[in-house]
KOLVEX-325596 format. One record per residue (C-alpha): residue in one letter; x, y, z. Coordinates in steps of 0.001 Angstrom, whole numbers, padded with zeros to 6 digits, always signed. Last residue first. Example, Ala and Ser with C-alpha at 12.3 -4.5 7.8 and 13.67 -1.06 7.14 Angstrom:
REM KOLVEX-325596
s+013670-001060+007140a+012300-004500+007800
//
This chain:
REM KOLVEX-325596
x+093487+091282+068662x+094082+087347+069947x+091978+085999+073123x+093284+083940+075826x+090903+084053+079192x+091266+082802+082466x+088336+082941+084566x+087338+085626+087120x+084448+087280+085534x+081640+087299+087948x+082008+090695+089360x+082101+092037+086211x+085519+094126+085719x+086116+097352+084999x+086268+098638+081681x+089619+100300+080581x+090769+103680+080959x+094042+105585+079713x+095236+108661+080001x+098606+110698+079032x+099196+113869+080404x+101567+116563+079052x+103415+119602+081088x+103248+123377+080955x+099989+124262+080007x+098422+124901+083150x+095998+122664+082509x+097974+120167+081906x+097513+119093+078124x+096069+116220+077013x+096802+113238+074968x+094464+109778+075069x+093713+106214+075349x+090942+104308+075257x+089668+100626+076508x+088585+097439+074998x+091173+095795+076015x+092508+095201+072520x+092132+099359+072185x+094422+099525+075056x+096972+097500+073692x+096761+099145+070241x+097223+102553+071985x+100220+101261+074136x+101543+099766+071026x+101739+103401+069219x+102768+105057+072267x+106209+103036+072349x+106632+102879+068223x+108491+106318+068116x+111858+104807+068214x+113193+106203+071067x+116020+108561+072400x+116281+111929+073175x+119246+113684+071388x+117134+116289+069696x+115624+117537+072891x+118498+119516+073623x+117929+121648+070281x+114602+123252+071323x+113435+125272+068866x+114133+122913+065410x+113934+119699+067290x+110578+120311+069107x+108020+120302+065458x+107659+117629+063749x+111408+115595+064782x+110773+116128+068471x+107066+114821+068198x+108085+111825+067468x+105729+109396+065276x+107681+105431+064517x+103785+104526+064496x+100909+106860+064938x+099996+107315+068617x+101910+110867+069186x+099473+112171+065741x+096550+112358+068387x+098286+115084+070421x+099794+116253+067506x+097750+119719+067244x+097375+120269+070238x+101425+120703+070894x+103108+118335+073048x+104284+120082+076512x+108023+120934+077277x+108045+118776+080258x+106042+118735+083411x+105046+115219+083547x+101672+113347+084275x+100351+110093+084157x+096896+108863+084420x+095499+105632+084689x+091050+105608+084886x+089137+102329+085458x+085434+102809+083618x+082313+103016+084468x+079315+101222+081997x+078784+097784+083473x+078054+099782+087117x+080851+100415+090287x+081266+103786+090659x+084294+105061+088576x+087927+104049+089242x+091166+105917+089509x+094847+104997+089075x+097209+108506+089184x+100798+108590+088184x+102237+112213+088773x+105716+112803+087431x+107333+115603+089234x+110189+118393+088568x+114004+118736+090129x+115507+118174+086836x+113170+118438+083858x+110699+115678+082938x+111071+114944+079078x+113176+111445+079714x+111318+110759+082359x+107768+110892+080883x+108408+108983+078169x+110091+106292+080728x+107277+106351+082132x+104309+106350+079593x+106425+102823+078111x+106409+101076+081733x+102835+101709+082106x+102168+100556+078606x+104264+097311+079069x+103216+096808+082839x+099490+096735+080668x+100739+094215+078037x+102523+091597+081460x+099062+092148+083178x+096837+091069+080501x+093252+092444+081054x+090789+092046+082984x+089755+095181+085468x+089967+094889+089078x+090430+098420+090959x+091128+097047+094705x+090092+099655+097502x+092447+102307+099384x+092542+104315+095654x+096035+105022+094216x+097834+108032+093975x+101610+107682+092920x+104318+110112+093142x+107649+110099+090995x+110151+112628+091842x+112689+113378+089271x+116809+113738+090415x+117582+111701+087254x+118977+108555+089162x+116012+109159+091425x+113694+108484+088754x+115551+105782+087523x+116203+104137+090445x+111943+104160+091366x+111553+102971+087678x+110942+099123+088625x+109289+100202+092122x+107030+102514+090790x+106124+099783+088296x+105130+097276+090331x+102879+099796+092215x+101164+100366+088890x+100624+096998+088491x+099455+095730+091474x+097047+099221+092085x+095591+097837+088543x+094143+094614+090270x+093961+091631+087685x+091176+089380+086645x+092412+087616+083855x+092997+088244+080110x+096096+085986+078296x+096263+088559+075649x+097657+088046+072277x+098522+090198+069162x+098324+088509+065831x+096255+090707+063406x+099338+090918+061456x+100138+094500+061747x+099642+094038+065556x+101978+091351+065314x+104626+092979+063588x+104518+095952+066110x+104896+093453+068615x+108064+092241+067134x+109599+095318+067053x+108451+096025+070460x+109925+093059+071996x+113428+093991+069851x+113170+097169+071596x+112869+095680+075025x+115381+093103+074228x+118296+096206+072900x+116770+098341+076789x+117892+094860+078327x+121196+094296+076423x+122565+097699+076869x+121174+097406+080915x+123769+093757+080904x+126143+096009+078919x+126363+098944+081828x+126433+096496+084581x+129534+094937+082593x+131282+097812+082602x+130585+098798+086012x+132242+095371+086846x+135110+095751+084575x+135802+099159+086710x+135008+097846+089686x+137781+095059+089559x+136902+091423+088524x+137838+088504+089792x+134586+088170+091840x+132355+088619+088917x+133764+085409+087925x+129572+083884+087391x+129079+087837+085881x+131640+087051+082896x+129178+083736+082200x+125804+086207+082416x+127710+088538+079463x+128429+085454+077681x+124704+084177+078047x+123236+087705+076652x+125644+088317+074173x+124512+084514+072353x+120819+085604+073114x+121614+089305+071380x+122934+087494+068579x+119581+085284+068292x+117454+087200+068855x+118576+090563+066020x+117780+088146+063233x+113917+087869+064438x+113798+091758+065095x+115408+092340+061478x+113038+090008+059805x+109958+091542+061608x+111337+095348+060766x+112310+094798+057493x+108783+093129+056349x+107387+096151+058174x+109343+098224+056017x+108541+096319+052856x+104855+096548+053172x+105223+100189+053527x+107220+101072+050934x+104933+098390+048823x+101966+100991+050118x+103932+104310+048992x+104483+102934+045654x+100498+102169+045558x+099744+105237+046747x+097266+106440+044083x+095421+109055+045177x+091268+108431+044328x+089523+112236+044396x+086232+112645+045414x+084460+115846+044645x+081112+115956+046625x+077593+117917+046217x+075557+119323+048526x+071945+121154+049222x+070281+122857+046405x+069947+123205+042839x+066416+124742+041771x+067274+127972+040206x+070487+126163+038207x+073974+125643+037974x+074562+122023+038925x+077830+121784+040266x+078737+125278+041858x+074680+124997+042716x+075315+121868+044582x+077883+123559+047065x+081127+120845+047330x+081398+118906+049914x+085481+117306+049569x+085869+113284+049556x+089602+112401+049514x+090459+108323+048981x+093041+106367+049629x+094137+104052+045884x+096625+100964+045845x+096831+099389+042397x+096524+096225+041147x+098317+095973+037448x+096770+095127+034257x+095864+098320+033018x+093945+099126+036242x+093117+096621+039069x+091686+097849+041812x+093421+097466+045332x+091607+099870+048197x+093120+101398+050815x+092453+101226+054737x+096018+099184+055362x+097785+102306+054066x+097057+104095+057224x+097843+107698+056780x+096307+109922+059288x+093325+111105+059397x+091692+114786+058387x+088228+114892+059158x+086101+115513+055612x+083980+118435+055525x+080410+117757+056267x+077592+118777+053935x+075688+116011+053760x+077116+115156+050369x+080965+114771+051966x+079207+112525+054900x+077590+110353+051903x+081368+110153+049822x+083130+109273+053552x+080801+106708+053960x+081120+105371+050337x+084910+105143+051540x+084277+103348+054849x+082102+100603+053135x+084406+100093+050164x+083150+100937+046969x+081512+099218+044235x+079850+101814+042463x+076092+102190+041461x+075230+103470+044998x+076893+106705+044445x+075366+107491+040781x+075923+107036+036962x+077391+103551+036740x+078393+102849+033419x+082035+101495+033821x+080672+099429+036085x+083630+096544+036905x+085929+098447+039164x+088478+098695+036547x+085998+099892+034257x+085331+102777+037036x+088625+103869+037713x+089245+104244+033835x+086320+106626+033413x+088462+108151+036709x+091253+108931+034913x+089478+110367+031993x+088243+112909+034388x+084912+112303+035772x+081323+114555+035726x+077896+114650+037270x+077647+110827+038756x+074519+111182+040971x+074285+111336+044741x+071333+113742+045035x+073658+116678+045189x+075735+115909+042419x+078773+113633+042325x+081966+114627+040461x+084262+111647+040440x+088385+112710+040059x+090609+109985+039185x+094430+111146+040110x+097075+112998+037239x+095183+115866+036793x+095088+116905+033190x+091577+115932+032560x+090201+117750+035724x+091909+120886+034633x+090381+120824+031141x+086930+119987+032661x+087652+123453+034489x+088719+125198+031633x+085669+124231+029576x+083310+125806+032530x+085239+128846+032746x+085254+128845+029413x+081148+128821+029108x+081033+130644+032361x+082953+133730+030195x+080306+133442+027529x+077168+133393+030013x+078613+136347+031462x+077742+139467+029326x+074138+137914+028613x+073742+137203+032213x+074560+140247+033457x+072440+142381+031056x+068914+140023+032268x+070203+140501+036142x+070947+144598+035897x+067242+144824+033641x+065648+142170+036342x+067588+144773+038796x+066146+148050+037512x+062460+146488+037362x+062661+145586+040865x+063927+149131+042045x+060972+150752+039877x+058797+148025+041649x+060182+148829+045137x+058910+152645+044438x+055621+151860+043669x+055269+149847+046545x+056393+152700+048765x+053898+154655+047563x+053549+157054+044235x+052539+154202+041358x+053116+154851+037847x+054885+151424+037244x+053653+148204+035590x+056169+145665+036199x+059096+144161+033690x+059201+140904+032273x+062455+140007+030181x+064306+138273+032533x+062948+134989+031889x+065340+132429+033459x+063377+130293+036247x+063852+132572+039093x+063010+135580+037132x+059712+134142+036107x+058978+133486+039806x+060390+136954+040916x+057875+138481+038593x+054927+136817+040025x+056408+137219+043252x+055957+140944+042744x+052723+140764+040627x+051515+139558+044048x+053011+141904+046267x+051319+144708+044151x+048085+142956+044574x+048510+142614+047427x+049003+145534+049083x+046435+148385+047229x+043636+145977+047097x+044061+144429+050421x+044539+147260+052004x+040680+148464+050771x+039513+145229+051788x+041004+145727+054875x+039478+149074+055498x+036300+147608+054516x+036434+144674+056829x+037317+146558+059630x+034891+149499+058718x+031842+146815+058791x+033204+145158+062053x+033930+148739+063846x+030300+149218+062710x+028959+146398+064118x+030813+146721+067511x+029336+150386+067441x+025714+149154+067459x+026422+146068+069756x+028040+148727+072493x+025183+150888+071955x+022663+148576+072236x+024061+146762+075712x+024521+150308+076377x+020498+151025+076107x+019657+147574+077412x+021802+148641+080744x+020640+152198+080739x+016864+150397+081045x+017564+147905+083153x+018880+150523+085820x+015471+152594+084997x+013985+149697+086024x+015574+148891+089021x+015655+152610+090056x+011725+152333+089468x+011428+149151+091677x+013624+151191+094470x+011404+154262+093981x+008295+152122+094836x+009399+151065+097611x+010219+154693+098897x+006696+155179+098447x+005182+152061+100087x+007479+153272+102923x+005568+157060+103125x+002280+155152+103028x+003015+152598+106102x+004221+155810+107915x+000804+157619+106736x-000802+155155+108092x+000726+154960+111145x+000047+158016+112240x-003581+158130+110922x-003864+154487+112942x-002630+156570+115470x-004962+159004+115628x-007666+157069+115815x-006415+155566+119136x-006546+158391+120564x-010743+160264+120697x-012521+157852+120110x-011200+154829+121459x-009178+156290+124174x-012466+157931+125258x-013722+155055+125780x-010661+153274+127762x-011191+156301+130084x-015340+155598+130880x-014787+153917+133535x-012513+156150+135157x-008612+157803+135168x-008780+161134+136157x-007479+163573+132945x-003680+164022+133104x-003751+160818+130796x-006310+161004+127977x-004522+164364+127708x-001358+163563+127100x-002365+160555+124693x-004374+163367+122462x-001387+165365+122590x+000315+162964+121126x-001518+161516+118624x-001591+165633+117484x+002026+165318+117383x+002173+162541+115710x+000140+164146+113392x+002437+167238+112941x+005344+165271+112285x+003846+163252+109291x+002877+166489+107414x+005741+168162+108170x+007743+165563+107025x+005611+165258+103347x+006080+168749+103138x+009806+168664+104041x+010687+166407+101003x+011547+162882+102594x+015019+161392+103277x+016781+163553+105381x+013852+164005+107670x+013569+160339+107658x+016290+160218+110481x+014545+163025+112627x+011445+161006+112678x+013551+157642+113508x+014828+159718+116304x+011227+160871+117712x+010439+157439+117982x+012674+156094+120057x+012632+158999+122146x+008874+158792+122454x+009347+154505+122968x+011536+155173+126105x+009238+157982+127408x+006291+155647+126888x+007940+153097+129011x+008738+154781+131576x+005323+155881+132378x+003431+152982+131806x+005599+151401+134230x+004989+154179+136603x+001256+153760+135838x+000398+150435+136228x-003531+150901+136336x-004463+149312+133338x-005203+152666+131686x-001453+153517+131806x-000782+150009+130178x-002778+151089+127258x-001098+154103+127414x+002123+151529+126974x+001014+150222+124367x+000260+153105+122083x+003606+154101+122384x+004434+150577+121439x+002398+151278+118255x+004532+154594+117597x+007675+153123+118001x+007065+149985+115920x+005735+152839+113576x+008783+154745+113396x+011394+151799+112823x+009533+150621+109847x+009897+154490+108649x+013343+154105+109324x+014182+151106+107583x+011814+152620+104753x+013856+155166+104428x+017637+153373+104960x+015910+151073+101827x+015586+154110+099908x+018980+155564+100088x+020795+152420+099721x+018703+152147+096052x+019666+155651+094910x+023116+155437+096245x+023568+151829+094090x+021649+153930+091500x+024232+156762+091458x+027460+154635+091913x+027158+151430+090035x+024928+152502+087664x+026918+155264+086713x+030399+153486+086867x+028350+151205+083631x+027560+154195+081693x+030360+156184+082011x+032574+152707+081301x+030560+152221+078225x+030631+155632+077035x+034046+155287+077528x+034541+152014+075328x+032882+153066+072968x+034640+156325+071807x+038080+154417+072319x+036681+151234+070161x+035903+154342+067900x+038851+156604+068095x+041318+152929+067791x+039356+151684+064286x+039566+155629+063059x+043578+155627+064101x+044482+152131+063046x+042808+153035+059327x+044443+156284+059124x+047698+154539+060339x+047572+151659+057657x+046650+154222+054670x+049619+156530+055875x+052492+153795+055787x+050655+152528+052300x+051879+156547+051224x+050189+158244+048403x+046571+158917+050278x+044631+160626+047142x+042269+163470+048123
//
């Protein structure tokens, strides 16, 4: 009969290999409780015997004892003491009665009793010379019959224990045998049973990968041998129906990737950016026309890989984390991290886009793996002179706004020297251009800063300064404020100094900019919380500031976005919801200098949400300060 089914061949063979490792291992677990139980019995048996029949002679010889005693004249002790050993004796009798055949106790019994009787009449008869004579003759050699035939009955029973032993060695060789016997032939079947599935598995499995192989690398013409009635016979039918689906599929669409492939390079060539096409191991697959250009302009107009080009450092690290796999973080536009090339004559400003890009979309083939990048070069050199010129604007503008606001400034403090003359109403008036002129210097101070960042010109006078002064100095400054606009500000501060270095006059700048941002978005009747914190004191903690509002909240999605320059969140996103937030002033520069402040101290600064979600909180830490870093420092960032 012909097994059809591998399932079936693999559970005949489990079920002959499990009968017969089942088969042996009960026989060997009969065999083994059997000489645990019967012989152990056997053996406990025998050695209780000759216990016993010890026991019975000891008896009988102090018997004999005490009629010696008798004859010595000590009668009563004689007396009691062969009534003691009798019992004695008689009980070890009755014990070996369970242990000998009732011939052999008959036997045994009967001359005892005949010892006995001799014993009784040695002594009812008068005692006299010629007593221990008798006793001789006519006693004594019964029991060394008695005796004898105790010594005899033990010899016995030891020789039953050495024959248990050997019959016990025996069974044990025998299953020893039989165990090694069947072991063998679960062996021989084991390896012929899995010679046998060896034959009818693998070789089907491998003409299988055989077939995949060829398949892999294009031939889609080989086809399997069928005729089989198992499983495997039915996975080659469904093999040899999809090499016939693959082989028809790619003959219907090798034309169509052939123009999908033309229109593509059509659609790089009419983009208007250069477009690189890198490969998976960092080669130069394809360009646009655009980006042959690219290339001469950056002197190696025949590079054909990654390393070949010369790139910036941050954009050929943006090409190697696009060919790793890793989509590209979207940033925010800082046209002083482009790169000037000159093409056609002119210097151009180009920010790059690196996108991964599977390697078999690039490479079509059965070996392609891993990633490939597209990397497209924008040109924003219109956007960058737009740039240029609006900070150029900005610095000439702050500089030109000085000097009429110092000419306002020293009228407006000449009116308050005849404040006296005045009436309240010209008084308020003046108040209210003195604070004009402030919050117009404050502006102008940021204008200028921002120029100096830009320029790389941004000084600190550093020192060893306590963060509780600060922050306390600015509670008081903004305490009218606050009150002014019915908002309670709190303040939580540590009992013990939090020394950083820094520049105090920069950091009351970033304190005072995160409150007055947080005043004019705190409703009526809410809180601003403005918490100082410090870690344990090591070179790696950090001094924390915190401060917290309950306004309308900043989105996620701009809460880095808030420190790009002249950013307001109002205008993204707030303005076209919540109309009463389109009047709120600012220039959108404040959290952009606090960030660059921070960063010069080495420090970080950061948007979150409350975690109730109603309210934003604005953090920043710096290091704190070495215990032996008290000088006066001037450094430029």
């Amino acid at each position: 009969m012909r097994i059809r089914s591998v399932r079936t061949r693999f559970l005949l063979v489990a079920a002959l290999l499990v009968v017969m490792a089942a088969s042996s291992g009960l026989w060997s677990v009969a065999t083994f409780l059997y000489l645990s139980t019967a012989i152990d019995q056997t053996v406990r048996d025998r050695q209780t015997a000759v216990a016993w029949a010890t026991s019975l002679a000891h008896s009988l010889e102090r018997e004999d004892d005490a009629l010696l005693l008798y004859l010595s004249g000590r009668t009563e002790t004689a007396q009691r003491e062969l009534s003691q050993h009798r019992r004695d004796a008689n009980a070890a009798l009755e014990a070996l009665a369970a242990h000998e055949d009732a011939g052999q106790w008959d036997g045994l019994r009967q001359r005892i009793e005949a010892y006995r009787r001799a014993g009784d009449e040695l002594i009812s008869a008068n005692r006299s010379e010629n007593s221990l004579a008798r006793y001789h003759v006519a006693v004594n050699p019964l029991l060394r019959q008695a005796v004898t035939e105790c010594e005899a009955l033990r010899e016995r029973h030891f020789d039953a224990m050495q024959m248990a032993a050997v019959m016990t060695r025996d069974r044990a060789v025998l299953g020893t045998r039989w165990v090694i016997g069947v072991s063998l032939l679960s062996l021989l079947l084991g390896v012929t049973a899995a010679a046998w599935l060896a034959r009818s598995v693998l070789l089907p499995i491998q003409q299988l990968t055989a077939s995949a192989r060829a398949i892999r690398s294009g031939q889609f013409d080989g086809r399997l041998e069928e005729g089989r009635a198992d499983e495997f016979g039915q996975l080659t039918e469904a093999f040899n129906r999809m090499a016939e689906s693959l082989a028809e599929y790619r003959r219907s669409s090798l034309g169509e990737l052939l123009a999908s492939k033309a229109t593509l390079q059509s659609t790089l060539n009419a983009l208007p950016d250069a477009v690189l096409l890198f490969g998976p191991g960092g080669g130069l697959v394809d360009k646009n026309p655009h980006g042959e250009r690219l290339l001469t302009g950056l002197g190696c107009p025949d590079a054909q890989a990654l390393n070949e080009l010369a790139l910036p450092d941050s954009f050929r690290e943006s090409v190697e984390v696009a060919l790793a796999g890793t989509p590209q973080r979207p940033r925010p536009l800082d046209f002083q991290q482009t790169m000037r090339v000159h093409l056609d004559g002119t210097q151009r400003s180009l920010m790059m886009t690196a996108i991964p890009v599977r390697g078999w979309e690039i490479e079509p083939g059965p070996r392609t793996s891993g990633f490939g990048a597209v990397v497209v070069f924008d040109d924003v050199t219109e956007f960058a002179k737009l740039d240029e010129l609006r900070s150029e604007l900005i610095g000439v503008a702050s500089h030109e706004l000085k000097s009429p606001l110092t000419t306002l400034r020293m009228n407006l403090l000449m009116l308050r020297e005849t404040v006296d003359r005045l009436d309240a109403h010209q008084r308020e008036l003046l108040d209210t251009a003195n604070s004009g002129c402030d919050e117009l210097e404050l502006t102008i101070e940021e204008l200028l800063d921002v120029t100096r960042v830009e320029a790389g010109q941004l000084r600190l006078n550093l020192d060893q300064i306590d963060l509780r002064t600060i922050v306390m100095t600015a509670q008081e400054a903004f305490r009218t404020r606050f009150e002014d606009a019915r908002v309670k500000l709190i303040v939580l501060a540590p009992p013990d100094p939090v020394l950083v270095r820094g520049d105090a006059k920069r950091l009351a700048n970033v304190l005072a900019n995160l409150l007055a941002n947080a005043l004019k978005y705190a409703p009526s009747g809410s809180d601003v919380r403005m918490e100082v914190g410090a870690g344990q004191a090591s070179e790696t903690s950090d001094a924390e500031v915190s401060v917290t509002d309950r306004g309308p909240g900043i989105p996620p999605k701009y809460h880095q976005r808030v420190f790009e320059k002249f950013f307001r969140v109002e205008h993204a996103t707030m303005a076209a919801d919540r109309p009463e937030l389109r009047l709120a002033g600012g220039t959108g520069i404040g959290l952009y200098l606090c960030r660059e402040i921070i960063r010069a101290h080495g420090g970080q600064i950061a948007c979150q949400a409350v975690d109730d979600q109603q309210g934003t909180r604005i953090t920043f830490t710096l290091p704190l300060a070495r215990p032996d870093s008290n000088e006066l420092d001037t450094q430029s960032a």
